[in-house]
Predicted model as a PDB file, atoms N, CA, C, CB and O in Angstrom, pLDDT in the B-factor column:
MODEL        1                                                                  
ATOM      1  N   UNK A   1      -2.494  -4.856  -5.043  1.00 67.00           N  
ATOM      2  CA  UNK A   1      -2.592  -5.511  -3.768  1.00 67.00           C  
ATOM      3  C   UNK A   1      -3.650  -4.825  -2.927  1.00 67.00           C  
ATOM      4  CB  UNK A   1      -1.244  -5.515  -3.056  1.00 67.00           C  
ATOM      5  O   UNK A   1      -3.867  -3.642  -3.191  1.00 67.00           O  
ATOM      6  N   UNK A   2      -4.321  -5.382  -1.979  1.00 69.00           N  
ATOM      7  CA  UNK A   2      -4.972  -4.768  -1.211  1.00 69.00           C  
ATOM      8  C   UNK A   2      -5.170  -5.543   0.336  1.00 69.00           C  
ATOM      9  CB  UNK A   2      -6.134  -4.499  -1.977  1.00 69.00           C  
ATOM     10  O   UNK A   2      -4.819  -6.694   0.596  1.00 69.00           O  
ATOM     11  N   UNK A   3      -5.733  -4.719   1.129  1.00 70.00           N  
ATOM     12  CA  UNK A   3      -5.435  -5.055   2.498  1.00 70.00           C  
ATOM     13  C   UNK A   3      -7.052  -4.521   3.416  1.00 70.00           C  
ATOM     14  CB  UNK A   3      -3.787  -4.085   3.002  1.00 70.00           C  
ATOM     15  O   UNK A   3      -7.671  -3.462   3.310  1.00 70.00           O  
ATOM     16  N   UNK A   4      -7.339  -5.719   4.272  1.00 73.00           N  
ATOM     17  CA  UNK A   4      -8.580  -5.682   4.939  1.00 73.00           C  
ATOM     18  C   UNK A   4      -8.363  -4.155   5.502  1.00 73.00           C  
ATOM     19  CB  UNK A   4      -8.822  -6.977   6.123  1.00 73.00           C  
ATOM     20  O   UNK A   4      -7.180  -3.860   5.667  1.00 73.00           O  
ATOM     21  N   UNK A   5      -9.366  -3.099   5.834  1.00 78.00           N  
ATOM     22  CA  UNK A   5      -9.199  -2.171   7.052  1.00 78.00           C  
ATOM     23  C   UNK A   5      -9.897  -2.987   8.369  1.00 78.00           C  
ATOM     24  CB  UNK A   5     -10.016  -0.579   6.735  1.00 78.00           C  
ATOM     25  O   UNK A   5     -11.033  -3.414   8.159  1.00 78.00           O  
ATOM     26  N   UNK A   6      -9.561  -3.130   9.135  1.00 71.00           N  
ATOM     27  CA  UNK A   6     -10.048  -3.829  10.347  1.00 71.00           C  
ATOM     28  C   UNK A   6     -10.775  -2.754  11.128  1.00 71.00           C  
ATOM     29  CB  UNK A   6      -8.855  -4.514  11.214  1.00 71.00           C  
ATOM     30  O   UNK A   6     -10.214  -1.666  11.256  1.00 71.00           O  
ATOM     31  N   UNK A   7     -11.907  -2.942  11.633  1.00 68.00           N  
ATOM     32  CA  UNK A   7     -12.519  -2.355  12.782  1.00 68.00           C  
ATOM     33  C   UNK A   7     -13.461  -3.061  13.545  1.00 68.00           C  
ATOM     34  CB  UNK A   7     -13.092  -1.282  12.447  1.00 68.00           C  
ATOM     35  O   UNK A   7     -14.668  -2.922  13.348  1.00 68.00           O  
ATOM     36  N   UNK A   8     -12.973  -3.855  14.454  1.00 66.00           N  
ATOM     37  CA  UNK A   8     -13.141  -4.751  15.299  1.00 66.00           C  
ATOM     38  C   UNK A   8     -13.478  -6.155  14.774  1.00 66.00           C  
ATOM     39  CB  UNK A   8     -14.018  -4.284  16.101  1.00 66.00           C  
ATOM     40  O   UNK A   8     -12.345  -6.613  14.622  1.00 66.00           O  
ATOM     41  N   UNK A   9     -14.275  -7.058  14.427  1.00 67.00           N  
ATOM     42  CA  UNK A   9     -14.065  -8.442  13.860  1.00 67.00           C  
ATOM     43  C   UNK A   9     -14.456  -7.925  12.398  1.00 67.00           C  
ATOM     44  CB  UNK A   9     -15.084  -9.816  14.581  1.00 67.00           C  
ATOM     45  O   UNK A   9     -14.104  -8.536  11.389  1.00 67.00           O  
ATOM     46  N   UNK A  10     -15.253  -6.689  12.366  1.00 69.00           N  
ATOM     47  CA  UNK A  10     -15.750  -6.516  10.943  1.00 69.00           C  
ATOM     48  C   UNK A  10     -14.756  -5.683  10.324  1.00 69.00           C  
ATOM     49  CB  UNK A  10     -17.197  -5.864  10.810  1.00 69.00           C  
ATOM     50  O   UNK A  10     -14.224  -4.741  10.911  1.00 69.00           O  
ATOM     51  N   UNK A  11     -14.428  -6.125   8.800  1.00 71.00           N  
ATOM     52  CA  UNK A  11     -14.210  -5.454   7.755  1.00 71.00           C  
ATOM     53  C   UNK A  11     -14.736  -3.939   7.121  1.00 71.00           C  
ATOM     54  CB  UNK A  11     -14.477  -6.294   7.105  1.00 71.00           C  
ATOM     55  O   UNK A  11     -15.742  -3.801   6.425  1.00 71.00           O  
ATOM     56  N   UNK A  12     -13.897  -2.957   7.497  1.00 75.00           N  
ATOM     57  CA  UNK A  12     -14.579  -1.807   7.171  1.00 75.00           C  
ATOM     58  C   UNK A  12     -14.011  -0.751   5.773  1.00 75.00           C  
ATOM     59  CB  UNK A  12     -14.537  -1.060   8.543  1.00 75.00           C  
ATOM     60  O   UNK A  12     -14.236   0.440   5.553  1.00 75.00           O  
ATOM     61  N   UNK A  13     -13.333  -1.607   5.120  1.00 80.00           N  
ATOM     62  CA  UNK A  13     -13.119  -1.686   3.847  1.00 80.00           C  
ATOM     63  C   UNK A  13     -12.049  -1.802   2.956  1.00 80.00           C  
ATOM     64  CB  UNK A  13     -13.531  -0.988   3.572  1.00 80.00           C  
ATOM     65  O   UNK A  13     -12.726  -2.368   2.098  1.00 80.00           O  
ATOM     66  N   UNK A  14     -11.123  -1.747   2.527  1.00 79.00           N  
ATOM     67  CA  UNK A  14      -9.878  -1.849   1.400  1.00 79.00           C  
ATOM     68  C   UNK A  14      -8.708  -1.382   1.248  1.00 79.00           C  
ATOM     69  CB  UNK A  14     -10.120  -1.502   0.433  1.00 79.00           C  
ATOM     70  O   UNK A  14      -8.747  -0.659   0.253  1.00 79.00           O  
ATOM     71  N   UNK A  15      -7.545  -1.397   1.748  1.00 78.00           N  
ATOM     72  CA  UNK A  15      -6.340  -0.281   1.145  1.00 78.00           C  
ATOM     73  C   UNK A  15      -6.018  -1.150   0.279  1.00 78.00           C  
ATOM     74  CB  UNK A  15      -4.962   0.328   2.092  1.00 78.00           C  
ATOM     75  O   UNK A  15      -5.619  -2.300   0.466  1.00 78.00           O  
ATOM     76  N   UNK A  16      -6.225  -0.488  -0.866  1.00 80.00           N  
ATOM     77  CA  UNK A  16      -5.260  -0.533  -2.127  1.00 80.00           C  
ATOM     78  C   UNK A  16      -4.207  -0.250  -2.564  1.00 80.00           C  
ATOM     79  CB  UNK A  16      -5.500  -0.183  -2.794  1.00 80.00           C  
ATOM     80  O   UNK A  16      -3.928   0.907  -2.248  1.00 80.00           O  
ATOM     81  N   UNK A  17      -2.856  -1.086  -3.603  1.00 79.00           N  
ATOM     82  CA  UNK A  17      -1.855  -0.183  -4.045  1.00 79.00           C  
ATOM     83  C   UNK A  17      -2.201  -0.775  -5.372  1.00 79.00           C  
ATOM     84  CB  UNK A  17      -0.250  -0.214  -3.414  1.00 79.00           C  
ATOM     85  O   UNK A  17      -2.759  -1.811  -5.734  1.00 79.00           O  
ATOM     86  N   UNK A  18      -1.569   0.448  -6.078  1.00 78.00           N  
ATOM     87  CA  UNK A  18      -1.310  -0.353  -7.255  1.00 78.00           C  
ATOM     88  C   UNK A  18       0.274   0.326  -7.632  1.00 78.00           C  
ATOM     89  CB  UNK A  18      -2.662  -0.144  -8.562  1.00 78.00           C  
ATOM     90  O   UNK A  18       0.875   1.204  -7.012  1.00 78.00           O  
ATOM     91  N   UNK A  19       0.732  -0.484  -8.980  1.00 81.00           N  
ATOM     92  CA  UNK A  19       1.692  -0.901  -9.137  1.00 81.00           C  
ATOM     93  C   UNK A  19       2.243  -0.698 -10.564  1.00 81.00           C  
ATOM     94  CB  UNK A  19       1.573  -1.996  -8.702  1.00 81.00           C  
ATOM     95  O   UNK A  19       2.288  -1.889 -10.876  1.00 81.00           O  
ATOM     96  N   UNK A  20       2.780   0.078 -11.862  1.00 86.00           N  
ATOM     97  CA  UNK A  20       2.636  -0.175 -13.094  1.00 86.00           C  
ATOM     98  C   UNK A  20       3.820  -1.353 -13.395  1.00 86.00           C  
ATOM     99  CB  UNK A  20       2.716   1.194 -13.906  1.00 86.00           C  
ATOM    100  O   UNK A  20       3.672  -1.944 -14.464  1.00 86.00           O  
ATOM    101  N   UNK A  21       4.766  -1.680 -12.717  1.00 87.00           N  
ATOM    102  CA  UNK A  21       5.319  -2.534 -12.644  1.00 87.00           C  
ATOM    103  C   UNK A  21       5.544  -3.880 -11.887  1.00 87.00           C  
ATOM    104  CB  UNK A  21       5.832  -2.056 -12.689  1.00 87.00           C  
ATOM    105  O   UNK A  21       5.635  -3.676 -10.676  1.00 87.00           O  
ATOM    106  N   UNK A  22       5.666  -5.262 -12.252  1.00 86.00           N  
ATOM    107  CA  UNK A  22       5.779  -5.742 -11.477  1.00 86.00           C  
ATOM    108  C   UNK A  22       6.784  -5.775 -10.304  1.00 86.00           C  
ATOM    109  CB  UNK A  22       5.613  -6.372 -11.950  1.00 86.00           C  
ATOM    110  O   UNK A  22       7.982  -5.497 -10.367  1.00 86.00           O  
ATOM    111  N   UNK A  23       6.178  -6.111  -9.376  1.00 84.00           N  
ATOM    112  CA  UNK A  23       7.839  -6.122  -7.888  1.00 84.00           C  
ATOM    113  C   UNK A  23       7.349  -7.343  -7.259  1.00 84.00           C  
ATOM    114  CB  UNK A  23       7.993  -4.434  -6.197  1.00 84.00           C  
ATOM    115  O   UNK A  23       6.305  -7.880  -6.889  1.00 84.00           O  
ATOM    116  N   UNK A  24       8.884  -7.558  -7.333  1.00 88.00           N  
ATOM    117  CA  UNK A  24       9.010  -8.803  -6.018  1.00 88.00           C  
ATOM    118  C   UNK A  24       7.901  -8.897  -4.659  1.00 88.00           C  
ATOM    119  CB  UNK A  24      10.595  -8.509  -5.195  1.00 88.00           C  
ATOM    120  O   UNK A  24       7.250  -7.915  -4.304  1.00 88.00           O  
ATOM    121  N   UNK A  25       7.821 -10.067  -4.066  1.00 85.00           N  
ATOM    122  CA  UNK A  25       6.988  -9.906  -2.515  1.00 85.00           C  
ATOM    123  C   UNK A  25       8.283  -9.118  -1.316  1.00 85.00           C  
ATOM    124  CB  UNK A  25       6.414 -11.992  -1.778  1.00 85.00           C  
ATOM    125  O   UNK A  25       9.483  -9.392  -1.277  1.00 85.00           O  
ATOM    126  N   UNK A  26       7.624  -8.238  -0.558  1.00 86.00           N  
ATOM    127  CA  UNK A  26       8.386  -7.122   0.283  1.00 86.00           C  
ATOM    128  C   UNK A  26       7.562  -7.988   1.391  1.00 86.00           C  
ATOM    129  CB  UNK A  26       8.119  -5.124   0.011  1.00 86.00           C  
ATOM    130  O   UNK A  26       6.386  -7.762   1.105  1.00 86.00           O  
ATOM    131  N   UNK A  27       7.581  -8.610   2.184  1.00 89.00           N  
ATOM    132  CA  UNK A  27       7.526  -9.292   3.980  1.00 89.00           C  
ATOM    133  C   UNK A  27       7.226  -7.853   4.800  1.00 89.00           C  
ATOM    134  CB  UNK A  27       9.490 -10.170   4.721  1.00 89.00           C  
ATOM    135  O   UNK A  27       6.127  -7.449   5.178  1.00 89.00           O  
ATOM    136  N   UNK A  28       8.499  -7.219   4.958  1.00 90.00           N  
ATOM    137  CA  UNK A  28       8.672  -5.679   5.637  1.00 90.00           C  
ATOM    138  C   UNK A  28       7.237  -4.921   4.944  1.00 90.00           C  
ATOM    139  CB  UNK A  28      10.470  -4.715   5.033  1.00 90.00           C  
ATOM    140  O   UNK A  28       6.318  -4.924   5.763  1.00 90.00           O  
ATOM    141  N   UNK A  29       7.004  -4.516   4.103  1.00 85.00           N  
ATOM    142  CA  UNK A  29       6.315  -3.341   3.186  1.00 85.00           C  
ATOM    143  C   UNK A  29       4.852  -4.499   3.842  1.00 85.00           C  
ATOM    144  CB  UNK A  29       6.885  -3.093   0.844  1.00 85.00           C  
ATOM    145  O   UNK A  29       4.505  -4.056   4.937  1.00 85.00           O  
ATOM    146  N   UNK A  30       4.229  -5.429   3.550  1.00 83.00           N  
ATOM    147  CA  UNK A  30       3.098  -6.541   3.599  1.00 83.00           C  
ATOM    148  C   UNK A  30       2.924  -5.788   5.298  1.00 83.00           C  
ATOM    149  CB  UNK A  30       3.672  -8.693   3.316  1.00 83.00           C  
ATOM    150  O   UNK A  30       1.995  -5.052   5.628  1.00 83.00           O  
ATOM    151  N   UNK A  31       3.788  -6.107   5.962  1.00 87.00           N  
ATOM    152  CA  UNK A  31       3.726  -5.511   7.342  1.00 87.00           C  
ATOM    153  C   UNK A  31       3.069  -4.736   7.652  1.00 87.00           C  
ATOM    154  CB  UNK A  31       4.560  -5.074   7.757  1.00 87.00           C  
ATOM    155  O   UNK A  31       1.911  -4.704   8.068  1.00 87.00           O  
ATOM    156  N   UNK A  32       4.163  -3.702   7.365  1.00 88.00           N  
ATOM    157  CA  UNK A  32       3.555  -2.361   7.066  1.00 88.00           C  
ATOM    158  C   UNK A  32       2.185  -1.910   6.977  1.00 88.00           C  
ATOM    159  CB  UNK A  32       3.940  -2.051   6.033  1.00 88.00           C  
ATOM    160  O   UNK A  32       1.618  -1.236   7.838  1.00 88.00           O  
ATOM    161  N   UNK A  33       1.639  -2.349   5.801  1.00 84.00           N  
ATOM    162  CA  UNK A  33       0.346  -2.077   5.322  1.00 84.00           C  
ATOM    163  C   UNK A  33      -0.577  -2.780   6.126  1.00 84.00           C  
ATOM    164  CB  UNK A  33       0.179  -2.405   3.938  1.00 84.00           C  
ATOM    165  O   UNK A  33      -1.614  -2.231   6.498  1.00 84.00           O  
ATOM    166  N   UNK A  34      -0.268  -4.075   6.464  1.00 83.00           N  
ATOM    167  CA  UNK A  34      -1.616  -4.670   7.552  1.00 83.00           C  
ATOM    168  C   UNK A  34      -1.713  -3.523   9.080  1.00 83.00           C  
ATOM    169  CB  UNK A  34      -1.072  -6.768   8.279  1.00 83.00           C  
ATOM    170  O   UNK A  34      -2.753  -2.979   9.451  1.00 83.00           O  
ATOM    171  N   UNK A  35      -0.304  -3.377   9.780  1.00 87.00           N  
ATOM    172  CA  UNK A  35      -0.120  -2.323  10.735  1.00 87.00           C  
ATOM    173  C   UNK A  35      -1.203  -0.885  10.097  1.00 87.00           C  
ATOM    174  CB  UNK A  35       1.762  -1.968  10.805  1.00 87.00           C  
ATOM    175  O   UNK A  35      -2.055  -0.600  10.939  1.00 87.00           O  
ATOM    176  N   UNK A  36      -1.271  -0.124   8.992  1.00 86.00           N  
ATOM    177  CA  UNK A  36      -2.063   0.898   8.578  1.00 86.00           C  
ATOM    178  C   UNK A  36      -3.589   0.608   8.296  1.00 86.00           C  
ATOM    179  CB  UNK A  36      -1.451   1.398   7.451  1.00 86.00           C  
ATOM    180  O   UNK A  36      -4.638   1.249   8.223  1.00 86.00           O  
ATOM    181  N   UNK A  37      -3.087  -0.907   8.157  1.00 83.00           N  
ATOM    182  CA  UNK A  37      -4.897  -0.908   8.115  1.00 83.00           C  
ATOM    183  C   UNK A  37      -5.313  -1.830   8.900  1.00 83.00           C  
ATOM    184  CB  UNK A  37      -5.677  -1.250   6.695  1.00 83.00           C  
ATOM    185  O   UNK A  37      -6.032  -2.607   8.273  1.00 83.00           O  
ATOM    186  N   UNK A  38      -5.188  -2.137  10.089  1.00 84.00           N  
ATOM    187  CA  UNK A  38      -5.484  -1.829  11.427  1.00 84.00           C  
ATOM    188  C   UNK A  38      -5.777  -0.628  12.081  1.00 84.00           C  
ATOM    189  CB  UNK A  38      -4.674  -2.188  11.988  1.00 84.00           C  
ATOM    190  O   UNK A  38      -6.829  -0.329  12.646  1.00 84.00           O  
ATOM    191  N   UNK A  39      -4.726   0.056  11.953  1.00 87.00           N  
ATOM    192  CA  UNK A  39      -4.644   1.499  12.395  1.00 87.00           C  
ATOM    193  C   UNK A  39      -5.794   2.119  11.850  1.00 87.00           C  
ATOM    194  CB  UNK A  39      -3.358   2.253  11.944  1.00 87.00           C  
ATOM    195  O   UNK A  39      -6.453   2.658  12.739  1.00 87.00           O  
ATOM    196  N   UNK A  40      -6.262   2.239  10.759  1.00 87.00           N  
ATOM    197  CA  UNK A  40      -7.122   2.783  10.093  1.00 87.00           C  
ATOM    198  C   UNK A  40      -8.639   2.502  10.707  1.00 87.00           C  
ATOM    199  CB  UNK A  40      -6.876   2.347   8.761  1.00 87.00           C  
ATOM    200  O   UNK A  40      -9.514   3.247  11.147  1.00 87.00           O  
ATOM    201  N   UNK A  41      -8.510   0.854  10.497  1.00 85.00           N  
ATOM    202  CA  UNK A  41      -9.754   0.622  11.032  1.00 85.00           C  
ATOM    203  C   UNK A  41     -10.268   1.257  12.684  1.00 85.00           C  
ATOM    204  CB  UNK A  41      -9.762  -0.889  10.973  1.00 85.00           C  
ATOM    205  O   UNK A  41     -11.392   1.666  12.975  1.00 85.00           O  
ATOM    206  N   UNK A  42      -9.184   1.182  13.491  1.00 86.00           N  
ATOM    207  CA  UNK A  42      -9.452   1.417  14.848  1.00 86.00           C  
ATOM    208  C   UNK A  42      -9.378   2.903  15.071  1.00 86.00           C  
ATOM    209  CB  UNK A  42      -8.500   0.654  15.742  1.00 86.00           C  
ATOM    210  O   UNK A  42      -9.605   3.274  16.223  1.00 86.00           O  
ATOM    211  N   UNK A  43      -9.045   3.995  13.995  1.00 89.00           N  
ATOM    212  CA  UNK A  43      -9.235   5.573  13.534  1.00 89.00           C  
ATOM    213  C   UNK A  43     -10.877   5.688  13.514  1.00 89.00           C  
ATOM    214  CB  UNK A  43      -8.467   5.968  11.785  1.00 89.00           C  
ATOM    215  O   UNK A  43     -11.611   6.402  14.198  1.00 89.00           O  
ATOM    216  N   UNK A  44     -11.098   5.018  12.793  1.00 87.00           N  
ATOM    217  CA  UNK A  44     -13.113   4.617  12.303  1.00 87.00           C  
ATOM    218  C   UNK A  44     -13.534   4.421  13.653  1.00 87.00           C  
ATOM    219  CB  UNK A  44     -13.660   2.790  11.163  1.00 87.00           C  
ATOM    220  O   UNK A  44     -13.940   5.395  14.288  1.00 87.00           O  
ATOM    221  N   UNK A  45     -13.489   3.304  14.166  1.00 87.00           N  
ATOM    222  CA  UNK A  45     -14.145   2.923  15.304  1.00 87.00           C  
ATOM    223  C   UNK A  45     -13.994   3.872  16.604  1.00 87.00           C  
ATOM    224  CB  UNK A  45     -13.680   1.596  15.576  1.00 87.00           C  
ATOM    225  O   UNK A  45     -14.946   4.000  17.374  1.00 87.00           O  
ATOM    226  N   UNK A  46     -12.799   4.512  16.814  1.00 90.00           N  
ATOM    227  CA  UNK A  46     -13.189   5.978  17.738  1.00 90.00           C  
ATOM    228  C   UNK A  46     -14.067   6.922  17.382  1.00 90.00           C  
ATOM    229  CB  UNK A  46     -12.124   6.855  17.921  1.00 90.00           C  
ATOM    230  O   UNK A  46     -14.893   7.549  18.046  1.00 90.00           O  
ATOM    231  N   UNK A  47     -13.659   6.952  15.759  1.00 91.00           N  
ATOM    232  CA  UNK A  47     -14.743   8.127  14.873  1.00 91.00           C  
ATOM    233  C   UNK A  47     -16.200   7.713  15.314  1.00 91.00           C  
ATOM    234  CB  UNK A  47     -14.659   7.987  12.873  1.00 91.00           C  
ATOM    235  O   UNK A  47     -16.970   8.528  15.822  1.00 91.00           O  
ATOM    236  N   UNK A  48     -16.447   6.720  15.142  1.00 89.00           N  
ATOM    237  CA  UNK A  48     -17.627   6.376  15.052  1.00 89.00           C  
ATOM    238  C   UNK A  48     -18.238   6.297  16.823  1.00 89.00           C  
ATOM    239  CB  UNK A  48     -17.607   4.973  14.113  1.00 89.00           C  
ATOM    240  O   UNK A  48     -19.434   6.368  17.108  1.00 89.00           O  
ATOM    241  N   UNK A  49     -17.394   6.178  17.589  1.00 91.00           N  
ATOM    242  CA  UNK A  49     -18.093   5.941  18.641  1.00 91.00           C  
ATOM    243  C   UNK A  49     -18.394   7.590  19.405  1.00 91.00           C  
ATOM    244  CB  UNK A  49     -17.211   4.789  19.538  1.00 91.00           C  
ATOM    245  O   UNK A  49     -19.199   7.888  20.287  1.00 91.00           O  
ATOM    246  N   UNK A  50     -17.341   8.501  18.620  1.00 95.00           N  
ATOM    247  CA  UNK A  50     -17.507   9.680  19.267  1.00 95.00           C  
ATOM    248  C   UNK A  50     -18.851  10.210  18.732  1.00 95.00           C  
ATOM    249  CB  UNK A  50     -16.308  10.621  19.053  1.00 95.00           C  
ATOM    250  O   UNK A  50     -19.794  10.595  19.423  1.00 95.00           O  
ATOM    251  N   UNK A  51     -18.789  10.171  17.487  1.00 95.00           N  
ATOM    252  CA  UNK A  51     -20.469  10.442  17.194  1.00 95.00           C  
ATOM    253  C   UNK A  51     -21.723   9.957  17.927  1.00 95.00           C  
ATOM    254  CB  UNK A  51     -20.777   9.925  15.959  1.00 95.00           C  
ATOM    255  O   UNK A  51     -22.700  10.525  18.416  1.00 95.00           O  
ATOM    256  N   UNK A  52     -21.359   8.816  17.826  1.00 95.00           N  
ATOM    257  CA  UNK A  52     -22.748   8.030  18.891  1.00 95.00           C  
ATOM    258  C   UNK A  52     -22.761   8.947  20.295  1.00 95.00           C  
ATOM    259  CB  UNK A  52     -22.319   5.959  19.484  1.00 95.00           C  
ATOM    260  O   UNK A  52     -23.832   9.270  20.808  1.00 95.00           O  
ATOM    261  N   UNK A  53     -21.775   9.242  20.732  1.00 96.00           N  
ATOM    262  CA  UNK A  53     -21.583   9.782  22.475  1.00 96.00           C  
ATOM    263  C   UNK A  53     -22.255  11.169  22.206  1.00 96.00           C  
ATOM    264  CB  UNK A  53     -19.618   9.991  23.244  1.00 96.00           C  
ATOM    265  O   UNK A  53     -23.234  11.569  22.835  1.00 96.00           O  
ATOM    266  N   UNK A  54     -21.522  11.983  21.035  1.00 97.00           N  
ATOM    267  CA  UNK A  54     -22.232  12.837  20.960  1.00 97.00           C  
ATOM    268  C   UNK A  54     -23.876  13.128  20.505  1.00 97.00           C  
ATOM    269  CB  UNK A  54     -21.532  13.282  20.464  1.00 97.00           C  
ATOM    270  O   UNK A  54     -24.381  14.237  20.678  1.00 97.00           O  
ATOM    271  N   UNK A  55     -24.688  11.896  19.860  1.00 97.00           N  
ATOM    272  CA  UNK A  55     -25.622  11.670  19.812  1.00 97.00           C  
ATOM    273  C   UNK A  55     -26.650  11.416  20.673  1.00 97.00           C  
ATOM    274  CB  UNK A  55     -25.476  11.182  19.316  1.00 97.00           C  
ATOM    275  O   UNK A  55     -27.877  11.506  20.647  1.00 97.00           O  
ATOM    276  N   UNK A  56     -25.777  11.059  21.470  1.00 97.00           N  
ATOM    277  CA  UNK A  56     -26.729  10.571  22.624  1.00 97.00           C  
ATOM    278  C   UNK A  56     -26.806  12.100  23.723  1.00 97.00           C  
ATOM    279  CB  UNK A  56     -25.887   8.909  23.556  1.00 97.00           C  
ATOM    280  O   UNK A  56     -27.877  12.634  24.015  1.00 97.00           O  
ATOM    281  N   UNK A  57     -25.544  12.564  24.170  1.00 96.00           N  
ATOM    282  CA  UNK A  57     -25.360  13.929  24.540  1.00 96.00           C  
ATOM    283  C   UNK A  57     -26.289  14.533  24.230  1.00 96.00           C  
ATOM    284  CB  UNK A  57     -24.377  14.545  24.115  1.00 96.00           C  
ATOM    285  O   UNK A  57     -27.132  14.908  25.045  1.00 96.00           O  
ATOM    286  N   UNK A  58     -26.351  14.792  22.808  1.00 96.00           N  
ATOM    287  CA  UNK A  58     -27.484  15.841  22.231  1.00 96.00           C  
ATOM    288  C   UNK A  58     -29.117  14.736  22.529  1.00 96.00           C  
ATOM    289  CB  UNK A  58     -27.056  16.288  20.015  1.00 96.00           C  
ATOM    290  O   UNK A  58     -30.167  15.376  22.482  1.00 96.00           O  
ATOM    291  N   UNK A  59     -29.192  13.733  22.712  1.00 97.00           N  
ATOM    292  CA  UNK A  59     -30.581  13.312  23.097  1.00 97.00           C  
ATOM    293  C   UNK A  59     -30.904  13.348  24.665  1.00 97.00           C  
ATOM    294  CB  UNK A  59     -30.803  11.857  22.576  1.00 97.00           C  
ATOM    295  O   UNK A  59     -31.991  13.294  25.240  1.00 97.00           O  
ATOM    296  N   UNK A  60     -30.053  13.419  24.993  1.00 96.00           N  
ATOM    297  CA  UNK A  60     -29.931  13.535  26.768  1.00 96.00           C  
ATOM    298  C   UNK A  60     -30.305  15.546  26.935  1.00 96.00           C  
ATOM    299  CB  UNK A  60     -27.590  12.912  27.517  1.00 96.00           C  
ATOM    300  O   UNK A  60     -31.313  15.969  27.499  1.00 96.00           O  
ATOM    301  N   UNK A  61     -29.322  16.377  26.356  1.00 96.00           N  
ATOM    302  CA  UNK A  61     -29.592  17.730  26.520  1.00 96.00           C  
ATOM    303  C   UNK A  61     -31.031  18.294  26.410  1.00 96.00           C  
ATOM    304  CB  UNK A  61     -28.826  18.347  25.628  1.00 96.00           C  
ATOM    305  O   UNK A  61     -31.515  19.168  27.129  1.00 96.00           O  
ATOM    306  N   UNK A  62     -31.836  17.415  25.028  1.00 96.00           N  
ATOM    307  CA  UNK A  62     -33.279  17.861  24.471  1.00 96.00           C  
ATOM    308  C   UNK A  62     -33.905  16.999  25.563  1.00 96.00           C  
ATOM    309  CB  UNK A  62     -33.765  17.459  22.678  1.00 96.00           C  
ATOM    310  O   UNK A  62     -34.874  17.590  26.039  1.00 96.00           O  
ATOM    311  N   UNK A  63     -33.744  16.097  25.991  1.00 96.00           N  
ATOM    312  CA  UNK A  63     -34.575  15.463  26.784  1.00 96.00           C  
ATOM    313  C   UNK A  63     -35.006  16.410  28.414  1.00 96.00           C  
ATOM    314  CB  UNK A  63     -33.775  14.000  26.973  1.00 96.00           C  
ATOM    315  O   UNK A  63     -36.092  16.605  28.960  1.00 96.00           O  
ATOM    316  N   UNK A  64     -33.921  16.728  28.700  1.00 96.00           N  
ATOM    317  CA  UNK A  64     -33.522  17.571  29.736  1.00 96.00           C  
ATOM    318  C   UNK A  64     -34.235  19.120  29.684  1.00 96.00           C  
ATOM    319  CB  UNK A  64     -31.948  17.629  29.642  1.00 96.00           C  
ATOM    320  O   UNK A  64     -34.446  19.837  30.662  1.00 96.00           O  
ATOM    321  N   UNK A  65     -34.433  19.318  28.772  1.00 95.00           N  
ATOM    322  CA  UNK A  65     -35.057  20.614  28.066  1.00 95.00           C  
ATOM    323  C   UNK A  65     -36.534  20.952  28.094  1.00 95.00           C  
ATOM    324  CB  UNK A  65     -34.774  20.549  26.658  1.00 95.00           C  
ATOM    325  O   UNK A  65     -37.080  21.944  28.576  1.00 95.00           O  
ATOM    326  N   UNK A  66     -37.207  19.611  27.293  1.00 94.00           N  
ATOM    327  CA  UNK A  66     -38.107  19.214  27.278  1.00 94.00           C  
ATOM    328  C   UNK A  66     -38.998  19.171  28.908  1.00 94.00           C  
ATOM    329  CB  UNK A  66     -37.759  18.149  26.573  1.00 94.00           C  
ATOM    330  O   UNK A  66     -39.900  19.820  29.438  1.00 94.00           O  
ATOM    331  N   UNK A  67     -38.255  18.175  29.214  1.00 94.00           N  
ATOM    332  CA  UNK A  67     -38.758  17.759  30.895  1.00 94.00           C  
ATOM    333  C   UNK A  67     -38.840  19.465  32.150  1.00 94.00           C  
ATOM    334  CB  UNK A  67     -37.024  16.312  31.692  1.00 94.00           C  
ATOM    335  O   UNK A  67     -39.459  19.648  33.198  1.00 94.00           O  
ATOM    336  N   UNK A  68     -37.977  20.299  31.412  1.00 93.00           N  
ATOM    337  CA  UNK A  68     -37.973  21.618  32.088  1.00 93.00           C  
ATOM    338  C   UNK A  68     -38.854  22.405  31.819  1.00 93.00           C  
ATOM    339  CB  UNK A  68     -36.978  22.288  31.939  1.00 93.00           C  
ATOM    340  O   UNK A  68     -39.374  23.190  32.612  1.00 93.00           O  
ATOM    341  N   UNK A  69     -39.164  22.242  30.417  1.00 91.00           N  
ATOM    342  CA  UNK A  69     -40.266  23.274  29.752  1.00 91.00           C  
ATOM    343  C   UNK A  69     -41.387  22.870  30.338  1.00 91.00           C  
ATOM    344  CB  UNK A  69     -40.482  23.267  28.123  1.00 91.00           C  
ATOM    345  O   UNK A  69     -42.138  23.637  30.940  1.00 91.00           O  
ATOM    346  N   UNK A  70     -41.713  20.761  30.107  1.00 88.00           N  
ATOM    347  CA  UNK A  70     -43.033  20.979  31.057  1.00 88.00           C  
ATOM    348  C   UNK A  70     -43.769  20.878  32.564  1.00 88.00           C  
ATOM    349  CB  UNK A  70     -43.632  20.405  30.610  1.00 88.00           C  
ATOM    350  O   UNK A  70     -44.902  20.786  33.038  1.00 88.00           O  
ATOM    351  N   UNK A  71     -42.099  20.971  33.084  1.00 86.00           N  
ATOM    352  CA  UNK A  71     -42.722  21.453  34.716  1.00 86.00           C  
ATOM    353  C   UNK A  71     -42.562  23.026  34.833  1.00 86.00           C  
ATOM    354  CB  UNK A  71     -41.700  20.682  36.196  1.00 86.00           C  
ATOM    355  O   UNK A  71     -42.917  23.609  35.858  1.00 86.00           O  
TER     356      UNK A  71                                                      
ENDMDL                                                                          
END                                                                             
């Protein structure tokens, strides 16, 4: 089985289970797993935005640096 990771309208990749036996459909457990991979996806999308902030931080600090050195 597998399950979208959501991070915002886009797909940011797969939870998988696997299984060596067959099992019945679980409603509860299906739940479950869409709830984690949601969760997952929206784990990414903080990840990812904290980097950018800090990217920009660090382009704002050199910029700031720069502009000091040449006055």
């Amino acid at each position: 089985m597998g399950w979208r990771i959501r991070g915002g309208r886009a797909g940011r990749g797969v939870l998988e289970l696997y299984s060596d036996e067959p099992r019945p459909r679980d409603d509860g457990l299906l739940s479950i797993l869409v709830d984690l991979g949601t969760q997952l996806g929206r784990a990414l999308e903080r990840t990812e935005a904290d980097a950018a902030h800090q990217h920009l931080d660090d382009q704002r600090a050199e910029f700031v640096a720069r502009a000091a050195h040449e006055l």
